[in-house]
Structure formats: C-alpha cells, structure tokens
C-alpha positions in Angstrom: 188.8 72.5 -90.5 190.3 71.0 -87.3 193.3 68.6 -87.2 191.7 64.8 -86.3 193.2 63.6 -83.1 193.8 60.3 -83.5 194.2 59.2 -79.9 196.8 57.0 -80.8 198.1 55.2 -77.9 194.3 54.2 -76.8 193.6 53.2 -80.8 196.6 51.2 -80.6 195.7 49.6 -77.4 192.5 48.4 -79.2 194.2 47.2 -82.1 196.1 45.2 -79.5 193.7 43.1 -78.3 191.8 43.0 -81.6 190.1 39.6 -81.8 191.6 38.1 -78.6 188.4 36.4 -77.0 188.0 39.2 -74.2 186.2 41.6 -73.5 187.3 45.5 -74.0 186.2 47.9 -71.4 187.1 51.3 -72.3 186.3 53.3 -69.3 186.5 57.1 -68.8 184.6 60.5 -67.4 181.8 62.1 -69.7 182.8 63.4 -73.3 186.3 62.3 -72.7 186.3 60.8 -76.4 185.6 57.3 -75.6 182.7 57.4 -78.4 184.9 59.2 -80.8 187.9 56.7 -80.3 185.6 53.6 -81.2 184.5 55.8 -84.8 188.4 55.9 -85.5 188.8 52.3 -85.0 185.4 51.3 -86.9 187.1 53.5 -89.4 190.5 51.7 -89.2 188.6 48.3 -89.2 187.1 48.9 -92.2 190.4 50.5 -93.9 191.9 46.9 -93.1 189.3 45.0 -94.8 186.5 44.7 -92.3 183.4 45.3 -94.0 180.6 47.6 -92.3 178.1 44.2 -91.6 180.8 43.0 -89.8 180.4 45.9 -87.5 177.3 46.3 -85.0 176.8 49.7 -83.1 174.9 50.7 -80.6 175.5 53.3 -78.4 172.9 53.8 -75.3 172.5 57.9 -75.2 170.9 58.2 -78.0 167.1 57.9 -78.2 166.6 55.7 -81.0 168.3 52.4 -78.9 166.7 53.3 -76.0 164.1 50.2 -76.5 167.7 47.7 -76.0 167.5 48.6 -72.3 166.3 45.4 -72.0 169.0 43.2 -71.5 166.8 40.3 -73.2 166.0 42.7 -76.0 169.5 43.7 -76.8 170.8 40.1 -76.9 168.2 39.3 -79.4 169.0 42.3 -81.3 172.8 41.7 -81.7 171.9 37.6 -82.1 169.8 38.6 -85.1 173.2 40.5 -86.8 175.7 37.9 -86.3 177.5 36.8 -89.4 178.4 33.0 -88.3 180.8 32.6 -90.8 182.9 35.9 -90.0 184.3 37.4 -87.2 181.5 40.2 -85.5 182.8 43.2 -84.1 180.4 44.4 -81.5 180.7 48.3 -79.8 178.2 48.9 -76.9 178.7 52.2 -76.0 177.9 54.1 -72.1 176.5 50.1 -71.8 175.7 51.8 -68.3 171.8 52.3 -69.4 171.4 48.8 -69.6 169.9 47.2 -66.4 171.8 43.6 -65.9 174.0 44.4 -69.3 176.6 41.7 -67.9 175.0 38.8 -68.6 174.2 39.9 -72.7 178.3 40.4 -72.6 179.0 37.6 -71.1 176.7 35.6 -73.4 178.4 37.2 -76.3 182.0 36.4 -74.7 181.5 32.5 -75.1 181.1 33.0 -78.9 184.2 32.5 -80.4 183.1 35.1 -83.7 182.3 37.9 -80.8 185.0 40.5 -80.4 183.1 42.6 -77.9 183.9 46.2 -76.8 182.2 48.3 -74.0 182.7 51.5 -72.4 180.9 53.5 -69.7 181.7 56.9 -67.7 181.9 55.9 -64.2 184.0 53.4 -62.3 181.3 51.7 -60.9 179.7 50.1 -63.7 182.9 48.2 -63.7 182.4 47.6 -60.2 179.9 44.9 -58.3 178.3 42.0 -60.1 180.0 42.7 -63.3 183.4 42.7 -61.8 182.1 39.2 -60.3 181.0 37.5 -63.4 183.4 39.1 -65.9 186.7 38.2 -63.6 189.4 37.2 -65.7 187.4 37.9 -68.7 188.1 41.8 -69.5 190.8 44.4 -69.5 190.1 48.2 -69.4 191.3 50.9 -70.6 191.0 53.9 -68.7 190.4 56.9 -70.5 191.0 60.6 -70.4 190.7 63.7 -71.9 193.6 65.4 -73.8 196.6 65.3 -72.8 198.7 68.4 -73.6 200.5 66.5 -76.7 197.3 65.4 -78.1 195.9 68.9 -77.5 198.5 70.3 -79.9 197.8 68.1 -82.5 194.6 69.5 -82.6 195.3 73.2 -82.8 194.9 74.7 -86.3 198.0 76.9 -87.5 200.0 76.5 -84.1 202.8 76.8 -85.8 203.0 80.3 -84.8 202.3 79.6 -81.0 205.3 79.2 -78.3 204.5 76.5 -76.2 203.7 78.2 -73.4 200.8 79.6 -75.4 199.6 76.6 -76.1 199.5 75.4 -72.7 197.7 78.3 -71.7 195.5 77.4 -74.0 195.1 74.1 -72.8 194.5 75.3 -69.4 192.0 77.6 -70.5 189.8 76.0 -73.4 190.2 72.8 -71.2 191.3 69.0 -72.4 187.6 68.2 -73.5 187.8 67.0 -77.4 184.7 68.9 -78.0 186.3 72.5 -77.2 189.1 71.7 -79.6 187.2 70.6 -82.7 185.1 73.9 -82.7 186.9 77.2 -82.1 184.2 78.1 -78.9 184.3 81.5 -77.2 185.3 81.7 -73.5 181.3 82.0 -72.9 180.0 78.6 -75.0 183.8 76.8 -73.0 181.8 77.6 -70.1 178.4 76.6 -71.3 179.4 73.4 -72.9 181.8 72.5 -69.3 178.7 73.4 -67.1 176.8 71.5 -69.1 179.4 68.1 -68.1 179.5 68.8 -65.0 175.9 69.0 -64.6 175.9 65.6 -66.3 178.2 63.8 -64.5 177.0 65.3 -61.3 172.9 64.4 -61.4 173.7 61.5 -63.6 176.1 59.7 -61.9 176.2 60.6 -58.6 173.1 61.9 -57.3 170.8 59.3 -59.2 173.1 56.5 -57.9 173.7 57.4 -54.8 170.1 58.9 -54.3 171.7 62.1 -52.9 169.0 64.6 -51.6 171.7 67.2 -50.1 173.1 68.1 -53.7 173.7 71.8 -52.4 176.3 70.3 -50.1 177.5 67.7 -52.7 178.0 70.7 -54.7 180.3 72.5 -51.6 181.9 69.5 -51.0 182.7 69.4 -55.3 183.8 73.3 -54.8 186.8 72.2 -51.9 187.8 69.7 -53.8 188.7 71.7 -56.7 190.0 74.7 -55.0 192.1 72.1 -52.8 193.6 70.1 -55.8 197.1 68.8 -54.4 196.2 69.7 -50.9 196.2 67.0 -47.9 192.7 66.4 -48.2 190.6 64.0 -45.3 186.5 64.2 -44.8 187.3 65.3 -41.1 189.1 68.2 -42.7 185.6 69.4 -44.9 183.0 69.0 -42.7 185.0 71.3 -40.4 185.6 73.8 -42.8 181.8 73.9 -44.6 180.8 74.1 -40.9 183.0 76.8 -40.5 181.3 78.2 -42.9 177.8 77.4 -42.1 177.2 74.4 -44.4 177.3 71.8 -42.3 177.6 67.7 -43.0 178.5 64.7 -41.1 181.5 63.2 -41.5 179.9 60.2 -43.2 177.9 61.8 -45.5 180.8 63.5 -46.6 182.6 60.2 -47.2 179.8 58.9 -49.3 179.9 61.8 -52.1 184.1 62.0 -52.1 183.9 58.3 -53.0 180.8 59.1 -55.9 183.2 62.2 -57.0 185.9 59.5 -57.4 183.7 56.8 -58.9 182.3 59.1 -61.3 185.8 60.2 -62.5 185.8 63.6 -62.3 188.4 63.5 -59.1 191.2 61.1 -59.0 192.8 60.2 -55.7 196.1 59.8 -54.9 197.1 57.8 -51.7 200.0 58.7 -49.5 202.8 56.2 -49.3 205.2 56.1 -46.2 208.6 55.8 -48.2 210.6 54.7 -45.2 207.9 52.1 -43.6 206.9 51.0 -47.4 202.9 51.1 -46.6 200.0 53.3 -47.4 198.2 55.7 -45.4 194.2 55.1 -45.0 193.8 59.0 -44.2 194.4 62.5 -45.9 194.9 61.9 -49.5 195.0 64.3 -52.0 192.5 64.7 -55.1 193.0 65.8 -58.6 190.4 67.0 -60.9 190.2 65.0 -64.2 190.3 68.6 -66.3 191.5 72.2 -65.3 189.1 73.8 -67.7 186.0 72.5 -65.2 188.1 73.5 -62.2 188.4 77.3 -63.5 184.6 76.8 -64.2 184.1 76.7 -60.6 186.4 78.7 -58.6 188.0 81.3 -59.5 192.0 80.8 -59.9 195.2 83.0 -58.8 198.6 83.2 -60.0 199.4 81.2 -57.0 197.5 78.4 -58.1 199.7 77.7 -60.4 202.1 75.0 -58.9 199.0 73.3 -57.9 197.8 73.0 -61.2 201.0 71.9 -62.9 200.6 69.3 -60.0 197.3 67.9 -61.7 198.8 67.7 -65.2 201.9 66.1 -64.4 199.2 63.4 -62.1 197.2 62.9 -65.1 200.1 62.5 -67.4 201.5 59.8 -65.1 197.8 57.9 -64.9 198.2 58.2 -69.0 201.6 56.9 -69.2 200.4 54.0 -67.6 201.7 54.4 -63.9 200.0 54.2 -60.1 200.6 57.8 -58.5 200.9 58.3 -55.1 202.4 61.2 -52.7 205.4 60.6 -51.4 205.8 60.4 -47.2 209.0 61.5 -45.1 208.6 62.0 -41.6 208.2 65.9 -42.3 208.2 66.5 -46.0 207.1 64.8 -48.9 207.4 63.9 -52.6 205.0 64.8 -54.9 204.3 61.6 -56.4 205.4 58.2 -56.6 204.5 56.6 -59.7 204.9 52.8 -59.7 204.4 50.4 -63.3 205.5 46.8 -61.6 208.9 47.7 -61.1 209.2 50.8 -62.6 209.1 53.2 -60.2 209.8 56.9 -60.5 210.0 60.3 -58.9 208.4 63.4 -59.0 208.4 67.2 -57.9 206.8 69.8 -59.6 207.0 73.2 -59.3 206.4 76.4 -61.3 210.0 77.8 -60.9 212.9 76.6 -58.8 215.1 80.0 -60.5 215.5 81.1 -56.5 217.7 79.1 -55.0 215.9 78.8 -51.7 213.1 77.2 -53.7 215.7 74.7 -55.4 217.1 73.6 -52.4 213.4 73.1 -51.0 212.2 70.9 -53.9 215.8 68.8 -54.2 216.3 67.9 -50.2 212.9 65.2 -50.1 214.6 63.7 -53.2 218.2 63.6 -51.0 216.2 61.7 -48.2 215.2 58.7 -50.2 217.4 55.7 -49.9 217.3 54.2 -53.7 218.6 55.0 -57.4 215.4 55.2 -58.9 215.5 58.0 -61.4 214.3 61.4 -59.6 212.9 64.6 -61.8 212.5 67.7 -60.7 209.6 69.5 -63.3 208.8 73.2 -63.6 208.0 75.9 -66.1 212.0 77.9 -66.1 213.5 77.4 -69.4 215.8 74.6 -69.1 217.9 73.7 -72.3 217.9 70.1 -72.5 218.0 68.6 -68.8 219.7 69.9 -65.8 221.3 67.5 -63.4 221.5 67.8 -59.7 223.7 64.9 -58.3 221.3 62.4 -60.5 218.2 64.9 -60.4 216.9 65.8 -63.9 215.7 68.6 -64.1 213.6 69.0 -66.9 210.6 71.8 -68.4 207.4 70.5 -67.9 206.1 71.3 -71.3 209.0 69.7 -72.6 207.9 66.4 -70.8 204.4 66.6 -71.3 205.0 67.2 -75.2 208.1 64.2 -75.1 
C-alpha cells in the first residue's frame, strides 16, 4: 500500500476559497493530479459535513459524460441536481471537451448556491473568450506534478533511503503521481510517460493548432529538452534542425514553441536586464514540466546534471508561488530571479561549487547586483546548515527542496 499524497498546499488553497462566489480554475499539464486533488477535497467536503448530493461530478475523459459536450445539455444536467435550499458544490473536470463551456459556468457563477470548480491541461482553455467573459470572476491555480517533498511522502519504507537516493529516484521514476502509487519497472515508467507525451502532444497541440509537420514538432520537442536552461530563440532551432537536415521556418517554429508552452509541458522563463530593469523579447530559456519525460527522450550525461538541478529549483520556485526569470548582466547572468510582489529573491544553482574556481564563478554575478535582496547559492555538496558568503547562503539543494 502507498502513502496518500495529500497535495496539501493546492487542497488548502481550495479550502480557501471554499464557497466565495468565484470560480476555481485549477489548471495543469496531463496526469499532473488535478483529478485526484478534487477526490481528496470531495473526500474532505464530505468529512466536514457536506453530504454526497451536495456534490455533482463530472469529469469530461471518461466516456459515459461524453453526451454533456453540449454546453446546452450539461447546464440542464447540473440544473436538474441543484439542491435550492443548500449550497451545490460543482467539479467539472478537463471542462476542455466542452465546446462554448464558458457560458454553462458563467450561468452557474450568478447563482449564489453554485460553488463551481474547473480544471483543464492546457493554458489556453483559460485563454480567449473565456478569459473575456470570466474577467474578474476566477482565480487559478496552477498545477504541477510532484515536487520532491511531496514525492517523499509517497515512498513506502524510505526510511532507509539517504536523500540523495531519493532524489535519484525522483529523477528517475519521474514526478507523475501515477509512477509513485504503483511500484512500475523502468520499462512500464517509460510506457506509461510515452504514453503522456503522446497525449499532450496530438491532443493538445497538433489537434489545436492543426499541425501537419508533427515530425518536426517532434524535433523541435527533442531541442527543447536536451537544451533545458540553455539560451533558447526560434532563430537558434531552425538553424540547427537545418544543420541537420530538418528544416523549418522560423515562424513555423514559433507557432509549436508557443503550443509546447500552452500545453504545459515547457515553461518559459524570460530574461530580465537587472541594470536597465526591463525584459528581453528574445532568447529565453525553457524548462520541461518533468525530468522523467526529458530522460524519455534524450538520452542524459553526467554533465547534464547542473542543468537539471536548474529545472527543479524553476519548478520549485513556480510552486512556491513566485515569477522566475534569468537574470541579465552585461556579460554574465543569474539564474533566476524570482519575483512574488515585492518579494524578490535570488538564485544560482549548481551541482558542486567544492573547487574554488567554480565558487568564485557562481558568487561574482551575485557581487554585481546593486540591492539587499537575499541571494542563495544551491548545489548538491554537503553543506551543514547554510554557508554564508558576505550575505550569500549557501544552502544543499535537497535540503531546500525538502524545507
């Protein structure tokens, strides 16, 4: 039997907005556990004296609501459930399937028994007419997989484990719930992640975006992922598949990073000049939303490793609740910047700084900026407690990931 992983800080951001007359997006990629989080609040609900008629359910993959793709269908469903004498908690799960599904929320937002929750696995259904008529009538939650705490809390008899095993783990096995509930072998990891990619990549990007070129959205999927936290512009692929004899214009290029994005399997982060306080429009650098699917498509090296510590730390940060962007001096940079109104914080991570060459490399772009915001240096050496360089912590990564 597997530990439960309660998901807390997302369960307690639902119980937070419990019966506030809003609506709930929960937003996140494919098998993240956005289903599973709305069983352990239905589950809570019910602990706290909800009773199940209270509750109506209806979530859009499977086959048996497939007929409520009619939006005029679905808000005569729900209508003919409503208790009007108690409050109705409504969960409309991957609400994606449902052609014009923005107007059967909205209609169920003016009712003052509704407490509506939806979630879907791409950024767009969030985007467009939705974003129109819902605007100032929703707050989201974004979503993601398991983060190395949450990962732990999961493992069976890790008691035994260092923590560097379980992170290896975690790298490995990947931060999909599914792959931590059942003990899978490194052959059904693989199946089950091929499997989500496939998904998210013919259902969410080439159906939407009517791609007929998947080979090359595939080759443009495969730099991405070997080039996590890498400078990264379109100019910069369609030179290098052409290099290689896969050609594609720079636009079409354009077109399937943003549809990577959308669909959240890649997150972007933005550079941001430090000393002229603005953004830069070009070369940004991407992060996959899992390392498990990255290892599913390239093949990784030891040296890969600083890279990948990179993509934890970004998604940590997106969990924590921050904006993260790469850090711009003149001729070096910060790893990221991560900005929550005015807290601002940052970051450099790197797999060991025990030589002191590498050290002094990874403090001086900290030395350059001109504020007191706090300033961590992350990596994998053994560091008892936190190591301080004139103000710069330094601090083990799995120590921070697990704090």
């Amino acid at each position: 039997m597997y530990n439960r992983i309660e998901r807390t800080v997302y369960l307690e951001w639902l119980k937070n907005w419990r019966e506030r007359q809003i609506i709930k997006v929960v937003s996140g990629v494919r098998r993240c556990g956005k289903s599973t989080l709305f069983d352990i609040y239905k589950d809570w609900l019910n602990e706290n004296g909800i009773e199940p008629q209270q509750i109506i359910s209806i979530n859009f993959e499977d086959i048996e609501y497939e007929y409520l793709s009619d939006y005029h269908m679905l808000y005569s469903y729900i209508k003919g459930r409503l208790l009007s004498d108690k409050m109705n908690y409504i969960f409309l799960d991957e609400i994606q399937h449902v052609d014009q599904f923005e107007k059967v929320v909205d209609s169920l937002f003016l009712k003052e028994n509704c407490d509506v929750y939806i979630t879907g696995s791409n950024a767009y259904f969030m985007s467009g007419e939705l974003a129109t008529v819902l605007t100032g009538r929703y707050v989201e939650l974004k979503m993601l997989p398991l983060s190395f705490k949450e990962f732990c809390s999961g493992l069976e008899n890790s008691e035994s484990m260092s923590n560097a095993q379980k992170f290896n783990l975690y790298l490995e096995q990947s931060s999909f719930p599914y792959l931590v509930k059942y003990k899978s072998s490194k052959s059904e990891v693989r199946d089950y992640l091929r499997d989500i990619y496939n998904s998210v990549l013919l259902k969410d990007i080439v159906a939407r975006l009517k791609v007929s070129d998947v080979t090359t959205l595939e080759n443009v999927t495969k730099f991405l992922m070997h080039n996590i936290g890498n400078i990264v512009s379109a100019t910069k692929i369609a030179n290098t598949l052409k290099s290689q004899g896969k050609g594609a214009d720079q636009k079409t290029i354009d077109k399937y990073l943003r549809g990577l994005t959308d669909s959240l399997m890649f997150y972007e982060a933005q550079r941001y000049n430090l000393k002229g306080k603005m953004f830069l429009k070009t070369n940004s650098k991407y992060y996959a939303v899992d390392i498990g699917l990255r290892n599913m498509l390239v093949k990784s090296s030891e040296s890969d490793i600083g890279h990948i510590l990179e993509n934890i730390v970004f998604l940590e940060l997106k969990r924590r609740g921050f904006d993260v962007y790469v850090g711009h001096l003149d001729d070096s940079e910060i790893d990221f910047v991560a900005v929550n109104g005015d807290d601002i914080s940052y970051y450099q991570v790197s797999a060991t700084t025990l030589d002191e060459n590498t050290l002094k490399r990874e403090l001086t772009p900290f030395k350059r900026v001109g504020d007191n915001y706090p300033k961590y240096l992350l990596t994998l050496d053994e560091v008892f407690g936190t190591a301080d360089y004139n103000g710069i912590k330094k601090m083990n990564v799995l120590d921070w990931l697990l704090n």
